[in-house]
C-alpha positions in Angstrom: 92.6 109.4 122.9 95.5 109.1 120.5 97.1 112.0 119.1 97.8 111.7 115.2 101.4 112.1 114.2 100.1 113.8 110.6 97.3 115.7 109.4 94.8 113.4 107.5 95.1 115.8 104.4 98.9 114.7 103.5 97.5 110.8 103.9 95.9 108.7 100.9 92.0 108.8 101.5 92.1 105.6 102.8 95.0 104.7 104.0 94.3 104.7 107.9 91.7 101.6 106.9 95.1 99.7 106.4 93.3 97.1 103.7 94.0 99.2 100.0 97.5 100.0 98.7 97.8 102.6 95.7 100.0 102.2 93.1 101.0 105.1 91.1 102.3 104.6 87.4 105.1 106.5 85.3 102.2 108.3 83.8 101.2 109.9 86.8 98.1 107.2 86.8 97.1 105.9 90.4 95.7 102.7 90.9 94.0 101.8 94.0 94.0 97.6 94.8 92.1 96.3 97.7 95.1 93.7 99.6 93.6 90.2 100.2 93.9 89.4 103.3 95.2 85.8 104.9 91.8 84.3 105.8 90.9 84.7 102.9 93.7 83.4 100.6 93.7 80.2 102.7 90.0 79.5 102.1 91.2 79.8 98.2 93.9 77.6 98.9 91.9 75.0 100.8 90.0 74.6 97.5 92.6 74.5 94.8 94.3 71.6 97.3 91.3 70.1 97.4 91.3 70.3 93.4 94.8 69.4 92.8 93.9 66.5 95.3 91.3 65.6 92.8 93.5 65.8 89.8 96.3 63.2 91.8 93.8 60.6 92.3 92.3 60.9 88.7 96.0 60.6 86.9 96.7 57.5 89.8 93.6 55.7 88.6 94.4 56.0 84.8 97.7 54.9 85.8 96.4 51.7 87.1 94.3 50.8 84.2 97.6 52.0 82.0 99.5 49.9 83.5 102.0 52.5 84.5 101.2 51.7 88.3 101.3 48.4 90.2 99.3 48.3 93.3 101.5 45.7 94.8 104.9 46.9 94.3 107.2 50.1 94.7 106.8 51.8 91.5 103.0 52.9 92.4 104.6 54.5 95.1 107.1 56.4 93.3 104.6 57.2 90.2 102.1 58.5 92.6 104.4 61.0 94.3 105.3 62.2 91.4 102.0 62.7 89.6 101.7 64.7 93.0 104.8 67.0 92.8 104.1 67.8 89.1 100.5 68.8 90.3 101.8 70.3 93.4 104.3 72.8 91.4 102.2 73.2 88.2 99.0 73.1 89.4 99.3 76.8 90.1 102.2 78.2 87.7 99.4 76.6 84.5 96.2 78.5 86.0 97.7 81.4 87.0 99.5 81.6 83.7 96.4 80.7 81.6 93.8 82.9 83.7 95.7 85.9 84.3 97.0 85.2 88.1 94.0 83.4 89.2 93.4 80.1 90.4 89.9 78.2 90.6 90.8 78.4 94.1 91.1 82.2 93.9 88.6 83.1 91.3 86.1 81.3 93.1 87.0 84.1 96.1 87.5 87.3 94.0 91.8 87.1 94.3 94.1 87.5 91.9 97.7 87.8 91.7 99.1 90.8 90.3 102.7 92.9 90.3 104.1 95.0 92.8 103.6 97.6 90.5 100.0 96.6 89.2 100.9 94.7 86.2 99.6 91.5 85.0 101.6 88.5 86.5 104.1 86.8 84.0 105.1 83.3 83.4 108.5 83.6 85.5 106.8 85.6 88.3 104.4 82.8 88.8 107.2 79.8 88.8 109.4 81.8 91.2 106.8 82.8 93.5 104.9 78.7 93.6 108.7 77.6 93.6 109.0 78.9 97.2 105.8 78.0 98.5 107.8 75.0 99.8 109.7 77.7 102.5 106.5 79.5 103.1 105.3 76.4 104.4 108.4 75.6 106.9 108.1 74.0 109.6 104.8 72.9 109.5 101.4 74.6 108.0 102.8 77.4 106.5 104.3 79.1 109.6 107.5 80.7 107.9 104.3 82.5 105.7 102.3 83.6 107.9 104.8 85.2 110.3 106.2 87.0 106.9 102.6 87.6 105.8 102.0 89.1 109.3 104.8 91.5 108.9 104.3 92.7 105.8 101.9 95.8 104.6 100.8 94.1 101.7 100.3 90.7 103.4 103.0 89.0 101.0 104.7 85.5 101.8 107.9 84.9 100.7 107.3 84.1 97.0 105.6 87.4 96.8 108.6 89.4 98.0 110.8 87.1 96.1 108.6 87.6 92.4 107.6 90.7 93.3 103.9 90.1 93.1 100.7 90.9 95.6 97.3 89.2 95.5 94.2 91.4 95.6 90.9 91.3 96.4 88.8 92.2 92.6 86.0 94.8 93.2 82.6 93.9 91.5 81.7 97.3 89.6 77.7 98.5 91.1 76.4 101.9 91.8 77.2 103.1 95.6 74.4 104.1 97.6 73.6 106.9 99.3 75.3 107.4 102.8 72.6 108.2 105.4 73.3 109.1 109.2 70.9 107.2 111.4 70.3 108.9 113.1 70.5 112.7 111.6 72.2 115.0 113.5 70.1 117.1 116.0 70.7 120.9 116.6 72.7 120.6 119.4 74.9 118.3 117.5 75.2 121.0 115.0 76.1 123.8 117.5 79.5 125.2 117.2 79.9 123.7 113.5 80.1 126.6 110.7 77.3 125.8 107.8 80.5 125.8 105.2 83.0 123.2 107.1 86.9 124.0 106.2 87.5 120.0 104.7 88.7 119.1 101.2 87.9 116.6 99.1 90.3 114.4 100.1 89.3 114.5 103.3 85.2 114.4 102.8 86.3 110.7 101.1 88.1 109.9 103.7 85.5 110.4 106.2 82.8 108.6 103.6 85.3 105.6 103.3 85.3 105.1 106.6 81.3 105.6 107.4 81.0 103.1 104.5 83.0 100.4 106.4 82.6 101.2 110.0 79.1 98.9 110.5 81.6 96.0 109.3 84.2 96.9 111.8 84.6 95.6 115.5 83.3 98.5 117.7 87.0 98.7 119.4 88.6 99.2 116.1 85.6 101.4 114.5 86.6 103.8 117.7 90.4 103.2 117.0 90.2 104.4 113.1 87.8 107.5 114.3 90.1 108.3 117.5 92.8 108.8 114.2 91.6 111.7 112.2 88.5 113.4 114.5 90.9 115.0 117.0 92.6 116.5 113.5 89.1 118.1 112.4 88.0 119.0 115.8 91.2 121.1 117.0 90.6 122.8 113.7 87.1 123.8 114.4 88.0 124.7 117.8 85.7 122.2 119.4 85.1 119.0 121.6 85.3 115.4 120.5 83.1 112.8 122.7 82.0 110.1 120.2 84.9 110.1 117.5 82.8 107.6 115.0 79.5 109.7 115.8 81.8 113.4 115.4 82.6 112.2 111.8 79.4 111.1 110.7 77.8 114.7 112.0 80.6 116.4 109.9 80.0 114.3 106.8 76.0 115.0 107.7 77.0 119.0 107.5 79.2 118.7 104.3 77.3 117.1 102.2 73.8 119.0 102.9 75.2 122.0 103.1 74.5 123.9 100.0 76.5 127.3 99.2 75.0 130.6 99.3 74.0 131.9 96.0 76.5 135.0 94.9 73.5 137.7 93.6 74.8 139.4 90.9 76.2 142.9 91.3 73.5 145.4 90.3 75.2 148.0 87.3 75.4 151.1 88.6 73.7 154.0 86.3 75.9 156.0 85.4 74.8 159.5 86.0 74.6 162.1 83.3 76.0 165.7 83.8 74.8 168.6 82.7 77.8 168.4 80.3 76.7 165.4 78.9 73.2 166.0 78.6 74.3 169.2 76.7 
């Protein structure tokens, strides 16, 4: 079992999940941004190539029954590639400009391309960071991108470190539902545990963050994230860890049914009269 290197309380609630980033404002305002990940851009870039493909082939037909192409000769050649570089550059600087850093591509998966610092993309950001999607792809099928993408905390290529920009995943607003733990704690689960568990809020989110996500996770890397923090909370309560992912669910079990005593209020105490005062 790993050994964290900090406590969980100095760390974002989230953070060990390694898929959010939170941006913090001049105001003091924090933002938190779900990072989209690389499957998932290429699948949005698989469709706006498709479109863009789409888009060539309509502006080579009209240029056949223009007259501005001649199937027999060179210039359909050279009118056709570029009809393609125009649609290959502009295809995504004109959407991403027009629809606030989305693509169809990447409003069809929930992306959208945003600041380092949160912000709405601009004009320039989007030209420099489609101008080197050329390098990203180097040699072949963007290699040089995903090797940078790999590296990188925010999964950026290099026109997102060059623009300064980040693509994120949108959240669809819903009301969360309850956590339950299937199955509920038993006593002996609960033995050793103090009814009023020594966590803070952070830390309670933390815990329901990852309960949320764990069913989604590979069972090696559900164990990994709990093998993180449970040692933290066990050394603190002064007991024994078997099943990290099941230790955490039993804690958030406690916490949240756990309802503070009720303070009785202090009975006034009559005050007695002395003979004096009775006098």
């Amino acid at each position: 079992m790993t050994r964290p290197r900090n406590s969980i309380a100095s760390a974002r609630p989230d953070a060990l999940l390694d898929t959010t980033t939170d941006i913090e404002t001049p105001e003091h305002v924090r933002f938190r941004y779900r990072v989209a990940g690389p499957s998932r851009r290429a699948i949005a870039y698989v469709i706006d190539l498709l479109l863009g493909a789409i888009v060539v082939v309509v502006f080579f037909i009209f240029g056949l029954f223009g007259g501005l192409t001649d199937p027999q000769g060179g210039a359909s050649v050279g009118v056709f590639r570029l009809i393609a570089f125009v649609v290959q550059w502009g295809y995504f600087v004109f959407w991403e400009t027009i629809w606030n850093g989305q693509s169809p591509g990447k409003r069809m998966m929930k992306l959208r391309v945003v600041t380092s610092e949160g912000n709405p993309l601009s004009f320039i950001q989007s030209v420099l960071r489609n101008l080197l999607r050329a390098a990203d792809f180097l040699p072949n099928v963007y290699a040089v991108g995903a090797v940078v993408m790999a590296r990188d905390a925010r999964f950026r290529r290099l026109g997102d470190l060059v623009a300064g920009t980040m693509v994120v995943a949108e959240n669809t607003a819903g009301i969360i539902d309850r956590l339950d733990i299937n199955p509920p704690p038993s006593e002996a689960d609960l033995r050793g545990l103090p009814t009023r568990l020594p966590l803070s809020g952070d830390e309670l989110e933390t815990i329901e963050i990852f309960l949320r996500r764990a069913g989604r996770l590979h069972p090696h890397r559900q164990y990994e994230l709990a093998s993180l923090v449970a040692p933290v909370f066990a050394r603190r309560l002064g007991v024994r860890v078997l099943d990290p992912a099941r230790f955490l669910a039993i804690l958030y079990w406690r916490a949240s049914t756990s309802v503070p005593a009720k303070r009785k209020p202090a009975k006034k105490k009559k005050r007695k009269e002395s003979i004096r005062d009775a006098a």
